[in-house]
C-alpha positions as CSV (number, residue, x, y, z in Angstrom):
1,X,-34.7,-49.2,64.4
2,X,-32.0,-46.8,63.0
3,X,-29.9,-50.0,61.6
4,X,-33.0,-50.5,59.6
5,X,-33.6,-47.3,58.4
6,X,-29.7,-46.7,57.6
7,X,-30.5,-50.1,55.4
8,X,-33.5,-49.0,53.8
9,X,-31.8,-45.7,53.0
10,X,-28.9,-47.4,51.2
11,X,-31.0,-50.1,49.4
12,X,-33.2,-47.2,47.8
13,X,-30.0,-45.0,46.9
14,X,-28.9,-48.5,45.0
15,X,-32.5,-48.7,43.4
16,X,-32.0,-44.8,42.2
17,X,-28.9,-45.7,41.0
18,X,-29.6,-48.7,39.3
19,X,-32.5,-46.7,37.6
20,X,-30.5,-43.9,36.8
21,X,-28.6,-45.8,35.0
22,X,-31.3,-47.6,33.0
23,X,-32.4,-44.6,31.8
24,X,-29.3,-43.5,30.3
25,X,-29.6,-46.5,28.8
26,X,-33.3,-46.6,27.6
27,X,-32.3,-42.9,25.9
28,X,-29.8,-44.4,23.9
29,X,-31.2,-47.4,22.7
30,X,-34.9,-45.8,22.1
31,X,-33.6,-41.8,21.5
32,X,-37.8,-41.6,22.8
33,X,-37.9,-38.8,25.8
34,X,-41.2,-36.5,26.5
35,X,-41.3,-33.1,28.6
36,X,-43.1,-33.1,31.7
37,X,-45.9,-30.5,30.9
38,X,-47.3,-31.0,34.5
39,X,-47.1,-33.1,37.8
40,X,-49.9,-33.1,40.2
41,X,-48.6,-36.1,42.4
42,X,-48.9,-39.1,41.4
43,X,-50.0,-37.4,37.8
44,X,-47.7,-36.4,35.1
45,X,-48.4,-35.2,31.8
46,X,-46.3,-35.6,29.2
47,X,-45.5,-34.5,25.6
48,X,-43.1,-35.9,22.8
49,X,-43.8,-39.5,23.3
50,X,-45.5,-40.2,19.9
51,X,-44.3,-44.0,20.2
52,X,-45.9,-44.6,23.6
53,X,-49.0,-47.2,24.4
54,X,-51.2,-47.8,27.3
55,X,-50.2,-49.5,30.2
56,X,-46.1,-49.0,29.0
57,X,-44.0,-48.4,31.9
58,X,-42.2,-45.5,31.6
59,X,-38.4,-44.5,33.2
60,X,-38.2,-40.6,34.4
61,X,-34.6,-39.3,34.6
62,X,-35.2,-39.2,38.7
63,X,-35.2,-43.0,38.5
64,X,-39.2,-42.9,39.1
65,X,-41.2,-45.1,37.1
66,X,-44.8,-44.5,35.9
67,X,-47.4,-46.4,33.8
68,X,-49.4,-44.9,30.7
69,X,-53.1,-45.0,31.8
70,X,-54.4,-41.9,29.8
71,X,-53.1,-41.4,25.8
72,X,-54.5,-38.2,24.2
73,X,-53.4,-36.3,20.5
74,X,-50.4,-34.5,22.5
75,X,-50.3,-36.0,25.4
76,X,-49.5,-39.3,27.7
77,X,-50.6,-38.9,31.8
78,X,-48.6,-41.4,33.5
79,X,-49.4,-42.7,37.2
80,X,-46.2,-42.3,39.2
81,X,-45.5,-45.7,41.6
């Protein structure tokens, strides 16, 4: 059981990592980011995403990735996975 934990463990550090560096990625070709306004697991709320659309996937510095479900004036709430 530990062997597979110690294996889960390092597949999701490569899967943060890998993600991490997507994002750094997505910020420079898009120069798109939004401000976190509120998180009430698995909710976020989001401002300064005036380009986004519903049901876009979206890449959170943490590596996390969420989907658009909700698009109001100011706002985007995303559905964390």
């Amino acid at each position: 059981m530990r062997a597979m934990e110690e294996l889960e463990s390092i597949h999701l550090e490569d899967i943060l990592v890998k993600n991490n560096m997507d994002f750094n990625k997505q910020m420079i070709e898009n120069g798109e980011f939004g401000v976190a306004q509120s998180i009430r697991y698995p909710i976020v709320v989001a401002s300064g995403l005036p380009g986004a659309r519903l049901s876009e996937l979206v890449l959170f510095e943490t590596g996390e990735i969420g989907e658009i479900f909700l698009l109001e004036r100011d706002t985007a709430e995303i559905l964390l996975f």
